[in-house]
Structures are given as C-alpha cells and as structure tokens.
N, C-alpha and C positions, 0 to 999 in steps of 0.2 A: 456565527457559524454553527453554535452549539443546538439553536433555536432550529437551524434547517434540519441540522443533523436530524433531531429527534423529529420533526415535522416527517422528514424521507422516512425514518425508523419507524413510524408510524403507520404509514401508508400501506411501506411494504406488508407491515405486520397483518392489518386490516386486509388485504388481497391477500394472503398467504391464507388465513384463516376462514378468507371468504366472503368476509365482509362488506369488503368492496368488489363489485363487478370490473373493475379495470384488469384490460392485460396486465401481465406481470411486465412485458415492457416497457409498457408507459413511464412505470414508475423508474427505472433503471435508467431508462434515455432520459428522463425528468434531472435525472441526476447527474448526467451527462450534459445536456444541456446547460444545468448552472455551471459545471466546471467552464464548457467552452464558455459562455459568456464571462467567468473569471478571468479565463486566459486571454478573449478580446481586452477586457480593461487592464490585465497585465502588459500587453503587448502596447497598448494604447500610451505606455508610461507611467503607468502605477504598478511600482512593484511591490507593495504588499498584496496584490492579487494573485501572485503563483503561486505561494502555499495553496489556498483555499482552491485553485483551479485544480492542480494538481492528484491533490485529496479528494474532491469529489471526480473527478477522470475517472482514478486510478479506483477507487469503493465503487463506482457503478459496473465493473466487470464482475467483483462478485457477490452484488446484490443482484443483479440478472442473473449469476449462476445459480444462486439458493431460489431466487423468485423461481425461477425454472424446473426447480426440483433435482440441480445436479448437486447440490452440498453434501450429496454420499459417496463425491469420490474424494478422499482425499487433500488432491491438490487444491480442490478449490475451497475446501478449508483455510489453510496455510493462505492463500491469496487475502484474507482479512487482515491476516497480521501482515502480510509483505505490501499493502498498498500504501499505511501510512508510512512505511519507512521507505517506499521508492520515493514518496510526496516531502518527506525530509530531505532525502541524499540529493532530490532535483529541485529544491526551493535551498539547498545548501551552494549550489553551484553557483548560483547568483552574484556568491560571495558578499564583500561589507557585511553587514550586522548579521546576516540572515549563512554566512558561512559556521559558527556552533553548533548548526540542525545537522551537520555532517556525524557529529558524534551518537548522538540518539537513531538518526536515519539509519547509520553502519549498525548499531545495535541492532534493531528493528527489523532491519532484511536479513542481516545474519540469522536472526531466530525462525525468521518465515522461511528462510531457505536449509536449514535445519530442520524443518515439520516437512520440507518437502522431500528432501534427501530421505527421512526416517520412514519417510509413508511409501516412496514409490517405491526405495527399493531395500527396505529392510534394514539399513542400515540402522545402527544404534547412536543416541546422542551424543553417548560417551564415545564413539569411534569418530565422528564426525567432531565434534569438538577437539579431539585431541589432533585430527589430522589438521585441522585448523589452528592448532597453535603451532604446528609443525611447521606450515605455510608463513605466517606469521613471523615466526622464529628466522628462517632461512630469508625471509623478506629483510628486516630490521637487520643479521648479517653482511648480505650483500648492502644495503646502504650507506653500515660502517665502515666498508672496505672502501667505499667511490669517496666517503668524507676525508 
C-alpha cells in the first residue's frame, strides 16, 4: 500500500508541477478507482481490503482538491488529516481484530475536525478542546448513572 501511496504521490506531484500533461483528474479518479476495486475484493469476502479501500476513497477527494488548485481554503486542508482517520473509525466498525483502529481513527478526526472548526470559524484550539472535554465529561457522567 506504501509503494501506490508514493507511486499516486508521485504522479500527482509531476501534473502539479507540469511535468505531466495528465488532467489533474485522472490522477484523483486513479485513486478512486483502486479504493473501489478495494472495496469490490472487500465485499467479495476479504476483509483485509477495507482499510486500504477506504483510505484511498476517502485521499482522493483531497488530492483532487489540491490537484485542482483549491488547497487555499482551508477546509480542504484539514480533509488530509480527516481522511485517514474516517478510513480508521470505518475499517474499526468491522470489529474482530480490526476494532483498536477505533482509538487512533477517534484521534485522527478529532484533530481534522479541530483544523476545521479553527479555520472556518475562528475558533481557538484551546476553546475547542476544552469544549470537547466538556462533552466528554458529561458523556462518561450520564453513562455512570445508567450503570
């Protein structure tokens, strides 16, 4: 998986820079394409294939969006870090062996939804984190009372 990784990292870099005459498309739907053939062989009964489907799905919306030239807003910065950890929290779901990605996944979106919170609308990390332990907090409460 590390060997496409950089093979797609590659590509795109090469059209980004000009190098390559390819639409910036190509390369994005290139990448899509392997997820959904991942997610065929996942579906097919191999489930080590939904991490890897997942992951590349969820990386080709914003490597289409920098190929594209929108990586100066924002959010679709933050979408780098939130893809691997939506492709954690939904290869966590599976459960058996592959449910511990749940804990790195929750890491991972929480930090991408954190850079999106802080960017669209000004909020501070340190305000956002603390409201988030807030949330947190009164969550693990109300659980103790129903035990």
């Amino acid at each position: 998986m590390g060997v496409i990784l950089v093979i797609f990292g590659c590509l795109g870099l090469a059209a980004n820079l000009g190098f390559l005459q390819l639409g910036v498309e190509v390369i994005a739907l290139a990448l899509l394409a392997l997820g959904a053939y991942f997610l065929v062989n996942y579906l097919s009964g191999n489930p080590g294939f939904l991490f890897p489907a997942l992951l590349f799905i969820f990386l080709s919306v914003p490597l289409w969006l920098t190929l594209k030239g929108f990586d100066y807003y924002a959010w679709s910065q933050a979408l780098w870090v939130l893809a691997p950890g939506l492709a954690f929290l939904g290869a966590s779901l599976q459960g058996g062996s592959y449910t511990p990605l749940v804990i790195p996944g929750g890491i991972i979106t929480t930090v991408g939804l954190f850079l999106i919170l802080e960017d669209q609308f000004g909020i501070s990390f340190e305000t956002v984190m603390a409201a988030a332990l807030i949330v947190v907090g009164l969550v693990l409460l109300l659980r103790s009372r129903r035990a």
